[in-house]
N, CA, C and O of each residue as an XYZ file, in Angstrom:
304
protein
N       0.828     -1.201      0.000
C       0.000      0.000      0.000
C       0.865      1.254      0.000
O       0.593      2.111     -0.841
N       2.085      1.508      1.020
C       2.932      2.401      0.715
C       3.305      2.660     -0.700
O       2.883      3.483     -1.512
N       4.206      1.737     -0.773
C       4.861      2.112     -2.523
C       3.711      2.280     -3.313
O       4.147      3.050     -4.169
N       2.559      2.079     -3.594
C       0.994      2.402     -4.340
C       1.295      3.738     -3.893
O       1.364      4.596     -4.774
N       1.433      3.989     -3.025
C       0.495      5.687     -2.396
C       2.075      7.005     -2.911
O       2.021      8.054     -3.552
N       2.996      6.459     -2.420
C       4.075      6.718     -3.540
C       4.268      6.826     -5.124
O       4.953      7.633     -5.752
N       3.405      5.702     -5.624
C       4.102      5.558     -6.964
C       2.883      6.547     -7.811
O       3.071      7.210     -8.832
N       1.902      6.434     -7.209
C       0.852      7.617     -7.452
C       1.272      9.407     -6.835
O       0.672     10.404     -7.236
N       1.985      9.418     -6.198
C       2.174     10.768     -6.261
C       3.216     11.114     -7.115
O       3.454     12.247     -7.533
N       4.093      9.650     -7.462
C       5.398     10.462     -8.426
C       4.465     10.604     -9.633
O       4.619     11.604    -10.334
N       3.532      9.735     -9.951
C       3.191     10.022    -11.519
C       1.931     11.048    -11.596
O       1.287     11.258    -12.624
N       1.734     11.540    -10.563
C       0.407     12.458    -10.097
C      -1.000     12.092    -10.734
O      -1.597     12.828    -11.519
N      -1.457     10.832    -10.285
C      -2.808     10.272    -10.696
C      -3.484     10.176     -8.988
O      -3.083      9.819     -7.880
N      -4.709     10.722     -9.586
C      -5.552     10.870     -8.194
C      -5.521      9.736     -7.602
O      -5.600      8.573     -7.997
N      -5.329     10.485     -6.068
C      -5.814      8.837     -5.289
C      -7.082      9.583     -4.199
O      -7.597     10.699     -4.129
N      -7.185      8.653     -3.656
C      -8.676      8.150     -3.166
C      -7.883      8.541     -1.271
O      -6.902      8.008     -0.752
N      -8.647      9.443     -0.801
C      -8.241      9.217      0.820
C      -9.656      9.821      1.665
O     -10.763     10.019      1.164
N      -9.269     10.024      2.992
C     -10.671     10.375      3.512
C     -10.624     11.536      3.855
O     -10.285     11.406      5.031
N     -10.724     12.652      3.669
C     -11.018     14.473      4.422
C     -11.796     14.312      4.882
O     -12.699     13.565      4.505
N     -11.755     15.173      6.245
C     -11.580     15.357      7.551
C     -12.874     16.702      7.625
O     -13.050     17.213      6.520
N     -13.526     17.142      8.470
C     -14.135     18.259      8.728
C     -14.101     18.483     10.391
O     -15.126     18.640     11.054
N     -12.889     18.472     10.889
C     -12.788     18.652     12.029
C     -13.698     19.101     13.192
O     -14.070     18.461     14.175
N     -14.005     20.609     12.750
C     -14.859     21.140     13.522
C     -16.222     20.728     14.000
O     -16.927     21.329     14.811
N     -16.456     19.703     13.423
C     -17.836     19.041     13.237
C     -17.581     17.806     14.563
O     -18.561     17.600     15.279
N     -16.563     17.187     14.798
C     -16.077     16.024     15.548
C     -16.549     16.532     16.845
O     -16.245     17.562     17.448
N     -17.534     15.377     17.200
C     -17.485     15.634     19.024
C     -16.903     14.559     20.355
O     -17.106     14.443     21.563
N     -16.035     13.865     19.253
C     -14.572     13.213     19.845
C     -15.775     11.957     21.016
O     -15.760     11.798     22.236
N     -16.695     11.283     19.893
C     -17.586     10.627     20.892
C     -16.480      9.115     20.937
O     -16.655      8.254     21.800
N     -15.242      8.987     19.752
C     -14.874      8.027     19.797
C     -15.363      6.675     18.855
O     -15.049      5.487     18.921
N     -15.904      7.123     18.321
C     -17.508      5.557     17.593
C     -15.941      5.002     16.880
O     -15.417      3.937     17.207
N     -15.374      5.931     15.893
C     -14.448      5.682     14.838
C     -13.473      5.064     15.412
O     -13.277      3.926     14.986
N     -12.863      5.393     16.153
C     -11.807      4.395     16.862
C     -12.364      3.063     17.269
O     -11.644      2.092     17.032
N     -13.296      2.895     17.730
C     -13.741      1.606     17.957
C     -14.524      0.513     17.127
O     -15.085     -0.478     17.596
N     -14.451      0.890     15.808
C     -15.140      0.561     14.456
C     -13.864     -0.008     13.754
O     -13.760     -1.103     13.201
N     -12.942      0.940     13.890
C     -11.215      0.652     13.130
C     -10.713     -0.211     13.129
O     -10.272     -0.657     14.189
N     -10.475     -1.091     11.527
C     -10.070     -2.431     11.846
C      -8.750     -2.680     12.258
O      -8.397     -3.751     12.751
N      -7.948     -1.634     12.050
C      -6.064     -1.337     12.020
C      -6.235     -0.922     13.464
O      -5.130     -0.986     14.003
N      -7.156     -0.528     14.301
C      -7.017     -0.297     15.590
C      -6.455      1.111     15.799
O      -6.097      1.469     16.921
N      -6.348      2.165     14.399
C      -5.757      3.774     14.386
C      -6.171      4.331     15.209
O      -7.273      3.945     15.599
N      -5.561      5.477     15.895
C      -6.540      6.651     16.515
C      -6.779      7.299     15.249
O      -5.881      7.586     14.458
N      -8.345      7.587     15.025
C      -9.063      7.913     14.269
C      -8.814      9.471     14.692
O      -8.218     10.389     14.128
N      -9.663      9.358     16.167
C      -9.823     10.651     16.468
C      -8.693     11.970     17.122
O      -8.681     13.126     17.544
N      -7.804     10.757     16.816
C      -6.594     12.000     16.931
C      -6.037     12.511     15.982
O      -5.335     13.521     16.044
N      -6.394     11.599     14.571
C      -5.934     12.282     13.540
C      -6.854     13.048     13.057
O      -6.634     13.802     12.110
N      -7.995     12.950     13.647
C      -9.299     14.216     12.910
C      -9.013     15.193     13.754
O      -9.342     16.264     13.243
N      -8.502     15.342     14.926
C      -8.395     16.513     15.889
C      -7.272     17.098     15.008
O      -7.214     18.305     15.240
N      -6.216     16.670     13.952
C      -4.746     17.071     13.474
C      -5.438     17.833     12.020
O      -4.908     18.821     11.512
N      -6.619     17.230     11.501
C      -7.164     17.916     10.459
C      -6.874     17.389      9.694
O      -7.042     17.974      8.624
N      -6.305     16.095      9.607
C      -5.960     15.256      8.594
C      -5.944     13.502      8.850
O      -5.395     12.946      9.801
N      -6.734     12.792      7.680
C      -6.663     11.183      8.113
C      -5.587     10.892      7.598
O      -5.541     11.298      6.437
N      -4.510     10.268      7.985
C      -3.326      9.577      7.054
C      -2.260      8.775      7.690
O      -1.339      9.274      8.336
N      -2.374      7.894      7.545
C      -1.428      6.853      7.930
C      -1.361      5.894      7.289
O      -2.400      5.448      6.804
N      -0.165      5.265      7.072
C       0.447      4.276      6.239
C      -0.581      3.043      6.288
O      -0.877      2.327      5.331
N      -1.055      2.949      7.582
C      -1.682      1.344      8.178
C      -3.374      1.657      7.541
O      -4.131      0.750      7.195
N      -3.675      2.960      7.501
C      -5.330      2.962      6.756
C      -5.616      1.969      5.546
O      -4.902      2.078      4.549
N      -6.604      1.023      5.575
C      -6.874      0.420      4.511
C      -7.732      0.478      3.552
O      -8.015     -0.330      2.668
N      -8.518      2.559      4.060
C      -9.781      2.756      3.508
C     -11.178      1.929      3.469
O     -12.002      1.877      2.556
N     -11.186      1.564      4.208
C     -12.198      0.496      4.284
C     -13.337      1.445      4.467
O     -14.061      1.105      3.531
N     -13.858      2.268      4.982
C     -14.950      3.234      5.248
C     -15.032      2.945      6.544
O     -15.636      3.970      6.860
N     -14.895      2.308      7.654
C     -15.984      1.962      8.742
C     -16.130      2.875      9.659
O     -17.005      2.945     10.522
N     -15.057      3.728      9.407
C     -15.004      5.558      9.913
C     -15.997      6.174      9.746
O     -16.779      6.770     10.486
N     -15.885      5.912      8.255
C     -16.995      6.710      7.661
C     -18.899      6.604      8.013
O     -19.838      7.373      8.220
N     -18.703      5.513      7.932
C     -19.862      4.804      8.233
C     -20.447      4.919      9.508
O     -21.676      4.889      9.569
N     -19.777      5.048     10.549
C     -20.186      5.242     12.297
C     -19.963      6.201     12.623
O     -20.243      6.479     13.789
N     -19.303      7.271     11.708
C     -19.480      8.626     12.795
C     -21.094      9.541     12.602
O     -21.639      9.581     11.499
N     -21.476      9.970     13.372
C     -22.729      9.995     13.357
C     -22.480     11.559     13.297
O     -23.495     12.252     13.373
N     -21.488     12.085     13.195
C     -21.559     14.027     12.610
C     -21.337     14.061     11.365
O     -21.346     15.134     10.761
N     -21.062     12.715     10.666
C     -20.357     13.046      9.153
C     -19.192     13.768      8.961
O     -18.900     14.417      7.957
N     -18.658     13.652      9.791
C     -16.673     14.203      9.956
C     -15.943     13.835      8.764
O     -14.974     14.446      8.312
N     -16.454     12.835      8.307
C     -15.082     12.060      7.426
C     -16.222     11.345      5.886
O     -17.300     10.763      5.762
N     -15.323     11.772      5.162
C     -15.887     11.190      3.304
C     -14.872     10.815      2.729
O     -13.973     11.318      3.404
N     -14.340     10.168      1.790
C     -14.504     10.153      0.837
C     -13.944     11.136     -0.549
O     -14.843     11.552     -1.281
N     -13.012     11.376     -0.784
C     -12.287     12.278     -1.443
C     -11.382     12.113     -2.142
O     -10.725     11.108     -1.870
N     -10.954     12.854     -3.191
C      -9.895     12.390     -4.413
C      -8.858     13.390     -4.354
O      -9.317     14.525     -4.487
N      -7.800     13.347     -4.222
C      -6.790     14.167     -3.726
C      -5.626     13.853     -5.295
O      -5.234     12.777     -5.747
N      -5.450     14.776     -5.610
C      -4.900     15.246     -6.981
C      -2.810     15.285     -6.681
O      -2.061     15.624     -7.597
């Protein structure tokens, strides 16, 4: 998954990650406990950014936070 997430920024073809709407987060936690990699979710939404090597995009973030914090996005 690294070298993918690499070999797409050297050749600059969109990839796929999740943005963040911070301000919206009321740090209830759902996302961390949904996470199959076991990430702090919600410490990287408090940073304003999802990203870590170990994310497998799976959605289940997406799916249980109940403010809609996190989508879905194509990053250029």
């Amino acid at each position: 998954m690294v070298i993918g997430v690499k070999l797409g920024k050297l050749m600059h073809v969109p990839q796929l990650h999740i943005k963040v709407n911070h301000e919206k987060c009321i740090s209830c936690k759902q996302c961390n406990k949904k996470c199959p990699m076991s990430l702090d979710v919600v410490g990287m939404v408090s940073k304003g950014q999802l990203s870590n090597t170990e994310c497998i995009l799976c959605g289940e973030c997406i799916d249980i936070c109940p403010k809609k914090v996190l989508r879905y996005s194509m990053k250029k």
